[in-house]
C-alpha positions in Angstrom: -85.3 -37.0 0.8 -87.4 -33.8 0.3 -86.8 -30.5 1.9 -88.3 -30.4 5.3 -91.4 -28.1 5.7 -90.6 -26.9 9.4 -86.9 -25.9 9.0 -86.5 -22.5 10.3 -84.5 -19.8 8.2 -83.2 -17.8 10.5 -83.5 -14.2 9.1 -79.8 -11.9 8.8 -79.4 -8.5 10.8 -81.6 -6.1 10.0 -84.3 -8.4 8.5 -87.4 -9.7 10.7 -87.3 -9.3 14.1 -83.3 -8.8 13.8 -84.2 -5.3 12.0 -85.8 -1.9 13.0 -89.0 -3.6 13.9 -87.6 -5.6 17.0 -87.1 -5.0 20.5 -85.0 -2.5 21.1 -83.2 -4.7 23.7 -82.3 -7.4 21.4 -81.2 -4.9 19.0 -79.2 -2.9 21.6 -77.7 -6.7 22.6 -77.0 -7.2 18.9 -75.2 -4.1 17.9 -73.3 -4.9 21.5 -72.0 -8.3 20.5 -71.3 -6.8 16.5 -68.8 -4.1 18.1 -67.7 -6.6 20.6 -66.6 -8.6 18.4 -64.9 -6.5 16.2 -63.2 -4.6 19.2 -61.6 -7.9 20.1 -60.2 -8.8 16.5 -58.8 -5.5 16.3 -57.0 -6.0 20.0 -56.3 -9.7 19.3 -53.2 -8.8 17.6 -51.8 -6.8 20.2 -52.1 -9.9 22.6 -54.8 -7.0 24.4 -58.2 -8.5 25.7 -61.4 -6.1 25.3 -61.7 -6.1 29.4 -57.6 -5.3 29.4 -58.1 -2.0 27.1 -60.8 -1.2 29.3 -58.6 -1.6 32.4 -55.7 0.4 30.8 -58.2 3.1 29.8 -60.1 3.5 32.9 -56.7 3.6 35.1 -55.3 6.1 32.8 -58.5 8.3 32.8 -58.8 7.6 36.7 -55.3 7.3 38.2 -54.8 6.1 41.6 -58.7 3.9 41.1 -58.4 0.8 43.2 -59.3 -2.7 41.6 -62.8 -2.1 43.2 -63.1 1.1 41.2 -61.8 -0.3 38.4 -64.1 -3.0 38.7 -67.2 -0.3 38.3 -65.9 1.3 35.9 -64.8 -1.2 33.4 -68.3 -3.1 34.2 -66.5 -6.6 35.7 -66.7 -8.1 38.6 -64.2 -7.7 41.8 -62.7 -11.3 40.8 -62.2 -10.9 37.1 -60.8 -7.4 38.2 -58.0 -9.5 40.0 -57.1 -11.9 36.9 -56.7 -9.0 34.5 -54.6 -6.7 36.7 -52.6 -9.9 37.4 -52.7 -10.9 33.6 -51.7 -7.0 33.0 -48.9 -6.9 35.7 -47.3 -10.1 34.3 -47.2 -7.9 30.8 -45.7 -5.7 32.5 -48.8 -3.3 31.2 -49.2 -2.6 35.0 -47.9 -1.9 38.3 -49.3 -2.7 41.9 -47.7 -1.2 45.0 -49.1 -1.1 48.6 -51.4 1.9 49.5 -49.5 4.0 51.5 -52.2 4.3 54.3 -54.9 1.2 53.6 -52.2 -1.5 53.6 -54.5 -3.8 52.5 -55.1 -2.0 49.0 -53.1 -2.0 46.2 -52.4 1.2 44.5 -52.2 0.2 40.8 -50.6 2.2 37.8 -49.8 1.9 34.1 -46.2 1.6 33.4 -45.0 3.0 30.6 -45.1 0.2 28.4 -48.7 0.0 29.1 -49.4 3.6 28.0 -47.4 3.1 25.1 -49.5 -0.6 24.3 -52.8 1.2 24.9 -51.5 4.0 22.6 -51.3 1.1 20.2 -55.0 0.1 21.2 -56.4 3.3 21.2 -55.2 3.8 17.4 -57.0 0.1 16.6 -60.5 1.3 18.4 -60.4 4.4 16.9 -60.4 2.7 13.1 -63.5 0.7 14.7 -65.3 3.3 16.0 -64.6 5.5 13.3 -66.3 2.5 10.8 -69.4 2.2 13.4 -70.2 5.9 13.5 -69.8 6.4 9.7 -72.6 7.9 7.5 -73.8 9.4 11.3 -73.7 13.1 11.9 -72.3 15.1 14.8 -75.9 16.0 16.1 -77.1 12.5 15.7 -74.1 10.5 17.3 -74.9 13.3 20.0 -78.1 12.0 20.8 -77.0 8.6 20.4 -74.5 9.0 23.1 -77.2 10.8 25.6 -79.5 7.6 24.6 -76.8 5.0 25.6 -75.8 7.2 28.8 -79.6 7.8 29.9 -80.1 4.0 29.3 -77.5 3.4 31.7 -78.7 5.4 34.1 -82.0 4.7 34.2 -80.9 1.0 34.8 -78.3 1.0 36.9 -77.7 0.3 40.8 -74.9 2.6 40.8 
């Protein structure tokens, strides 16, 4: 058997269409699932889920948010908001208690084993972030951050 003709080789990041010449939304979709992924194996051993740290973060930065809030903010949707507070409570990560006026909300809250796991989490993103922004300077990652924000922005519905 010979080598057949119309086999495709698909080209690596940064070559072809996978490099500075593509779309900027593939490559923005890329570089997403690259740090994705490497968020996640740095988490993994901490039994922490990408979506958890970014519960735990957002309801430390914005105490008192309701799983709606927190929903916005850590980009998911009402119903996976409810699995990972639950997953988070069973940890023991987080804390739900009745709002004392809306009865129907929760009030939710990191306990302090939570802060102290996403202590542990924040020093694992950090390493990865660190890596991702090396070799880029202050003035640079600057406009990099103003890109991503404006991106958002200009796309979204709230």
């Amino acid at each position: 058997m010979g080598k057949n003709p119309h086999k495709l080789t698909v080209p690596g990041v940064g070559e072809g269409k996978r490099g500075e010449q593509g779309h900027i939304g593939y490559l923005l979709r890329q570089a997403n699932a690259t740090h994705r992924l490497r968020m996640e194996r740095a988490l993994a051993e901490l039994g922490v889920t990408l979506p958890q740290f970014s519960v735990l973060t957002m309801l430390t930065a914005y105490p008192g948010a309701s799983g709606a809030d927190l929903a916005r903010l850590s980009l998911l949707t009402p119903q996976t908001m409810s699995v990972i507070v639950a997953n988070l409570e069973r940890a023991g990560a987080v804390s739900r208690h009745p709002h004392a006026v809306h009865g129907r909300i929760q009030h939710i809250e990191v306990t302090k084993g939570g802060r102290r796991l996403l202590a542990k989490c924040r020093t694992r993103v950090k390493a990865v972030e660190e890596e991702l922004l090396a070799g880029v300077c202050r003035a640079d990652e600057r406009v990099i951050r103003r890109w991503l924000v404006n991106a958002a922005l200009h796309n979204s519905a709230g």
